[in-house]
C-alpha positions in Angstrom: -2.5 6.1 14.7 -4.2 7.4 12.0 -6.7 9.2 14.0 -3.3 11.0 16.0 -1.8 12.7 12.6 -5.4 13.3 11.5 -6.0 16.0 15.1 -2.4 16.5 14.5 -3.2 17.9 10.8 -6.4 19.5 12.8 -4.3 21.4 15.1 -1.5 22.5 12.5 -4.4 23.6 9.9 -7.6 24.6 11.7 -9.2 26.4 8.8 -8.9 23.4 6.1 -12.2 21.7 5.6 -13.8 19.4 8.2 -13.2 15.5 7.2 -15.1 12.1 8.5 -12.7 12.7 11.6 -12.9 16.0 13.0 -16.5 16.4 11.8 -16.4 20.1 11.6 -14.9 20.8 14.9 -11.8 22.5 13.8 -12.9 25.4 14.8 -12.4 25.1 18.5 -8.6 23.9 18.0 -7.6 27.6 16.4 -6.0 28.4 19.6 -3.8 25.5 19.7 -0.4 25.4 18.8 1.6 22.2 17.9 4.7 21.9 20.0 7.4 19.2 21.0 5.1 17.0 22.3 2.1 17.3 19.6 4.2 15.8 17.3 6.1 13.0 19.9 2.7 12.0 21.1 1.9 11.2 17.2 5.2 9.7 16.0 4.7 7.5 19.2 1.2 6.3 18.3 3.1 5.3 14.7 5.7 3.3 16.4 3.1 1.4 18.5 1.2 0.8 15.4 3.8 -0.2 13.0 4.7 -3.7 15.7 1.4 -5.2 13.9 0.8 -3.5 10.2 1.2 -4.5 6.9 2.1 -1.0 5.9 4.7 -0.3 8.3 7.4 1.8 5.7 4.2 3.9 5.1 3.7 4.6 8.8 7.7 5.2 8.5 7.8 7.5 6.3 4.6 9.3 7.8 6.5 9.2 10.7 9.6 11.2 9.3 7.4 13.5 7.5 5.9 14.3 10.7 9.5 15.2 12.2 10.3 17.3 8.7 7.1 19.4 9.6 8.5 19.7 13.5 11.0 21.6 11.8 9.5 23.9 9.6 7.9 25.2 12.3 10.8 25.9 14.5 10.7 22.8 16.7 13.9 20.8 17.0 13.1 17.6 17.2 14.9 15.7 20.4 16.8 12.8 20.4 13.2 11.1 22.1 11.8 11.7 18.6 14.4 10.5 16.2 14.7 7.5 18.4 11.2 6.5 18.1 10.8 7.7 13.9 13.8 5.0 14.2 11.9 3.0 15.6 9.1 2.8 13.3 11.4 2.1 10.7 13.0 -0.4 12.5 9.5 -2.4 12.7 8.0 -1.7 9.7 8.8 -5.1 8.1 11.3 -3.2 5.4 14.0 -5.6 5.7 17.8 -4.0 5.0 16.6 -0.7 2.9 14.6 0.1 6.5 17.4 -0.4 9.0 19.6 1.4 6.7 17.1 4.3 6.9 17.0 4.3 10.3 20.9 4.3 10.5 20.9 7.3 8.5 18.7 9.3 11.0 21.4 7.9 13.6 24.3 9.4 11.4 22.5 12.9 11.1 21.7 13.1 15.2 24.6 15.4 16.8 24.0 13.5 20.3 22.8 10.0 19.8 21.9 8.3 23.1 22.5 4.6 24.3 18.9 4.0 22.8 19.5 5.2 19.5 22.2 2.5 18.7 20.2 0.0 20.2 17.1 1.0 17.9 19.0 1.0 14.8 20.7 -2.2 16.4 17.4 -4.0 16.2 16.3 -2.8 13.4 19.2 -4.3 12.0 19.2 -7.7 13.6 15.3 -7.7 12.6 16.8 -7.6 8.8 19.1 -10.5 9.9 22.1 -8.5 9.5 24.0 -9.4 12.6 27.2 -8.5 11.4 26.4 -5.1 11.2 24.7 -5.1 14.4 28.1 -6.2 15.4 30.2 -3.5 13.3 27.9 -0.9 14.7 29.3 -2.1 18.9 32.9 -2.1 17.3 32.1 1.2 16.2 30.8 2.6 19.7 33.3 0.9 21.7 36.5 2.5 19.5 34.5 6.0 19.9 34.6 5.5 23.8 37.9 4.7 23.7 39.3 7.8 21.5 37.3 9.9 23.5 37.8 8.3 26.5 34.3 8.0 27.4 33.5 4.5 28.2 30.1 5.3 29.7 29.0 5.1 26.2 29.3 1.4 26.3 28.3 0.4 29.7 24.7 -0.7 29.1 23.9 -4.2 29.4 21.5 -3.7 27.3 23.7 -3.2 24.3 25.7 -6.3 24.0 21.9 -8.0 24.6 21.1 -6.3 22.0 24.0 -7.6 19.7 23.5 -10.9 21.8 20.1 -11.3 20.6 20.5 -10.5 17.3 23.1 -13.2 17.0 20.4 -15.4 18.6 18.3 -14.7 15.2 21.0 -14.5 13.0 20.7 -17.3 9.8 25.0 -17.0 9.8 26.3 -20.7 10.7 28.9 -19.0 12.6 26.2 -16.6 15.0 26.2 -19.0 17.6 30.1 -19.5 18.1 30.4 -15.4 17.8 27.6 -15.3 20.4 29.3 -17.3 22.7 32.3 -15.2 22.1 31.1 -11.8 23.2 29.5 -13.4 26.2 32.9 -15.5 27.3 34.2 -11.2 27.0 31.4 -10.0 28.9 32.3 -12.6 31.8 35.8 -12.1 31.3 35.1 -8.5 32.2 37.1 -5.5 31.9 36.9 -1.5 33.5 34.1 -0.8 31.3 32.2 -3.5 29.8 28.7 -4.4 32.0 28.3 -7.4 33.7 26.0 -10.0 31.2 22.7 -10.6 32.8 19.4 -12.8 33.3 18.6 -12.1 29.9 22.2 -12.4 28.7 
């Protein structure tokens, strides 16, 4: 990952000094321009790291300086790249002050997708914080219902997510909630997803 930023840095800065990395060879990068996915490709290689790292909130925040400099230089970042800087943050081993990090990107996105809950979800449930795993569902499902857009909730992969964070959860009352959202997911209604395998 560290080798990613370091062309990255390479590319965006082709006349600083060469390093142990690039060993002089900036020089044939002066035609390149970083674009969209320049800085995707590297965020990604920091997510992939940050699953087995000891300093995963400094691969986080390297992550969401890289998206900062995205937009310095006129490239909106899409909703592929907050969801994975989330996701660094979600596995960097930063307990509540991470997830609560990565919920915060969530807030500031105008068009989150299915997979930006479910990041910030996990990150959550990976800070054993299943009740605000849980909050965060109530949350989607009353925005699908007010706007009356229940596509929003009809990935199974959701309510795993919650499911599985209950799984996790230290609360002595995870396992009967658990069973709760899965006796409503049998039940079934016009909207939610049928539970599955994994369910």
């Amino acid at each position: 990952a560290q080798k990613a930023v370091e062309l990255l840095d390479s590319i965006e800065n082709p006349n600083v000094q060469p390093n142990q990395y690039n060993h002089g060879k900036n020089r044939g990068l002066t035609h390149i321009e970083p674009d969209e996915i320049s800085y995707n490709t590297t965020i990604s290689a920091l997510a992939n790291a940050s699953k087995n790292c000891s300093n995963g909130v400094h691969l986080a925040v390297d992550a969401e300086n890289l998206m900062t400099r995205m937009k310095k230089r006129g490239i909106e970042p899409s909703s592929y790249t907050f969801n994975s800087v989330m996701l660094v943050w979600g596995r960097s081993s930063g307990g509540l002050q991470s997830a609560q990090r990565a919920e915060a990107l969530l807030r500031s996105m105008a068009n989150p997708t299915i997979v930006s809950w479910t990041t910030v979800m996990n990150a959550y449930a990976l800070a054993d914080s299943a009740r605000k795993v849980e909050s965060l569902l109530n949350e989607l499902e009353q925005q699908a219902t007010e706007q009356n857009d229940h596509h929003l909730c009809n990935s199974i992969v959701l309510y795993n997510t919650v499911l599985h964070s209950l799984g996790r959860s230290s609360d002595d009352d995870a396992p009967t909630r658990s069973e709760a959202l899965l006796q409503r997911l049998e039940r079934g209604s016009s909207y939610l997803p049928k539970p599955d395998f994994i369910s």
